[in-house]
C-alpha angles and dihedrals in degrees: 000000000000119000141149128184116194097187138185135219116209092011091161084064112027116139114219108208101230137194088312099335143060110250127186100254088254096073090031094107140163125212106239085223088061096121084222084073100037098044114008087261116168139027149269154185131204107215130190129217123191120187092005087300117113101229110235099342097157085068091042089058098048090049091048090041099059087046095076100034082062091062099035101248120144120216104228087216135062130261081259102045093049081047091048094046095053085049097043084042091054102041083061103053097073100230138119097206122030155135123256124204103193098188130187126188137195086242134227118326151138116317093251125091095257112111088201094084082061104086096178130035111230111227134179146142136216134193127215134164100243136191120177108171126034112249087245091070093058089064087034114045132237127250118244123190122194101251115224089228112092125213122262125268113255098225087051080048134346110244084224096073110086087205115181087244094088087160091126090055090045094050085050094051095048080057095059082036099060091043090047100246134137091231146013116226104224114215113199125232090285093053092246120120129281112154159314118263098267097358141069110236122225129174132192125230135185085331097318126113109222131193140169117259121238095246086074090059113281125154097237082241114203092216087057087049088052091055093040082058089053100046078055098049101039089047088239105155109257139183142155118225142142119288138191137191087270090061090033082053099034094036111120088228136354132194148180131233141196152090122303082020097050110186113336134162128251115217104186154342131240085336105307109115115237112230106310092347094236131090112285136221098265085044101053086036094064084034086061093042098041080060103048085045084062098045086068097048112154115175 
C-alpha cells in the first residue's frame, strides 16, 4: 500500500530561512493573500545535500531561476544570496544528509489574478531530512500505474517550470494512491510518455538506457541530467527518444529518477511485470554511481 513520510530531525527546533533571515517555524508565515497561495503563483525547487554539501546547486538555481523569469516574477534576491540562504539553511538544520525546498511566491497582493497588486515576491527555504520510499523498494522495485490525467500541454505550460500548481501531478498521484501503487505514469496529449508524477522515467533495453525527451512533456530534471552524465561517463549506451506503455512493459529494466527518489527501480505497470519484476543490473550499476557521485558533492 501507498505511503510517504517526509520527516524532520530536530523539528522542535527546526530554523525556516525567511524573506533575508532564519526564523523558528513558528514565525515562518505566509499572508493568505500571498498569490502563491490564492493562485499557485510562484516557483520552487527541492535540493539534496549529502555530507553538508548541496548537491548541484548551480544547476537547481538556474532552473529555479528561470522559473521565475518565465512567469515574470522577479526574485527579489541574487544568484549568491539564494545560494547563501540554502547553505545557511542547511548548516542550521543540524543534519548531515538532507532535502532542501527553496520557494518563491508572487507575494501578497489584491484578490484578482494581476500580479501587478503584489509589490514584493515572498521567498524562503526550509531544510528536512526526507524518505520517501522504503530501501526495500529499491531491490524490489516500485508499482506504477498509467494516470488518467494527461500532462499538460506545453503551449498551455511549459513542463520546465516547477510552478507551485502541481495539480496535474496531484491528480496523477491520487491516482497511484487509490490503485495502491508508489507512482502514476503520466502520458502526454499524444499518448506517448512523459513522466512519472515527481520523477523522469528511463528504461533499459537490449544494453541501452532510454528516456523521454523533454519535448513529451518531461520536467528537464537535474537528477536525470545527472544520470545522462553518467551513461556518458561510464560508457553505458544512452538516447532519448520517444516511448510509449508497450517499451515501458516490454522494457528489460525501468527506472525512476529525481531528486528526493534518486534513482529507484520500477517493477511493473498496471500490473504487468516488467522482465523479472526486480531492479536490474543497469539499473543497480547508475544507482551505485549516482551515489558515489553524491558522495563527492561540492556546492
Amino acid at each position: 500500500m501507498y505511503t510517504e513520510r517526509i520527516n524532520s530531525a530536530k523539528e522542535h527546533n527546526m530554523k525556516i530561512w525567511f524573506d533575508g533571515k532564519l526564523v523558528e517555524k513558528e514565525e515562518a508565515r505566509v499572508s493568505v493573500f500571498d498569490h502563491g497561495v490564492l493562485y499557485g503563483d510562484g516557483c520552487f525547487e527541492g535540493i539534496r545535500f549529502y555530507n553538508g554539501k548541496i548537491f548541484r546547486l548551480k544547476e537547481h538555481l538556474e532552473r529555479f531561476f528561470n522559473s521565475a523569469k518565465y512567469i515574470a516574477l522577479e526574485i527579489p534576491y541574487s544568484f549568491d544570496e539564494a545560494a547563501a540562504a540554502c547553505r545557511e539553511t542547511a548548516d542550521a538544520s543540524g543534519l548531515k544528509d538532507g532535502y532542501i525546498r527553496l520557494v518563491v511566491t508572487r507575494g501578497e497582493g489584491g484578490l484578482g489574478l494581476s500580479p501587478l497588486t503584489c509589490p514584493r515576491p515572498c521567498m524562503f527555504v526550509i531544510a528536512q531530512q526526507v524518505a520517501l520510499y522504503p530501501k526495500e523498494i529499491y531491490e524490489n522495485g516500485l508499482a506504477l500505474v498509467t494516470s488518467a490525467v494527461r500532462r499538460n500541454a506545453p503551449a498551455a505550460l511549459s513542463p520546465q517550470v516547477k510552478s507551485l500548481n502541481y495539480l496535474n501531478n496531484i491528480l496523477a498521484k491520487l491516482d497511484a494512491i487509490r490503485q495502491g501503487a508508489w507512482e502514476s505514469l503520466i502520458l502526454n496529449a499524444q499518448g506517448n510518455v512523459a513522466e512519472c508524477t515527481g520523477d523522469n522515467i528511463f528504461i533499459v533495453k537490449r544494453g541501452v538506457v532510454c528516456t523521454p525527451p523533454v519535448t513529451d512533456g518531461a520536467l528537464d530534471g537535474i537528477t536525470r541530467h545527472a544520470v545522462i552524465d553518467i551513461c556518458h561517463e561510464a560508457g553505458i549506451p544512452f538516447q532519448e527518444r520517444t516511448l510509449n506503455r508497450f517499451d515501458i512493459i516490454s522494457a528489460d529494466e525501468c527506472f525512476l529518477t529525481g531528486t528526493a527518489a534518486e534513482v529507484i527501480a520500477v517493477s511493473s505497470l498496471d500490473g504487468q511485470k516488467i522482465n523479472t519484476g526486480v531492479s536490474g543490473p543497469v539499473t543497480k550499476r547508475i544507482l551505485s554511481l549516482y551515489q558515489e557521485e553524491t558522495n563527492r558533492s561540492r556546492d
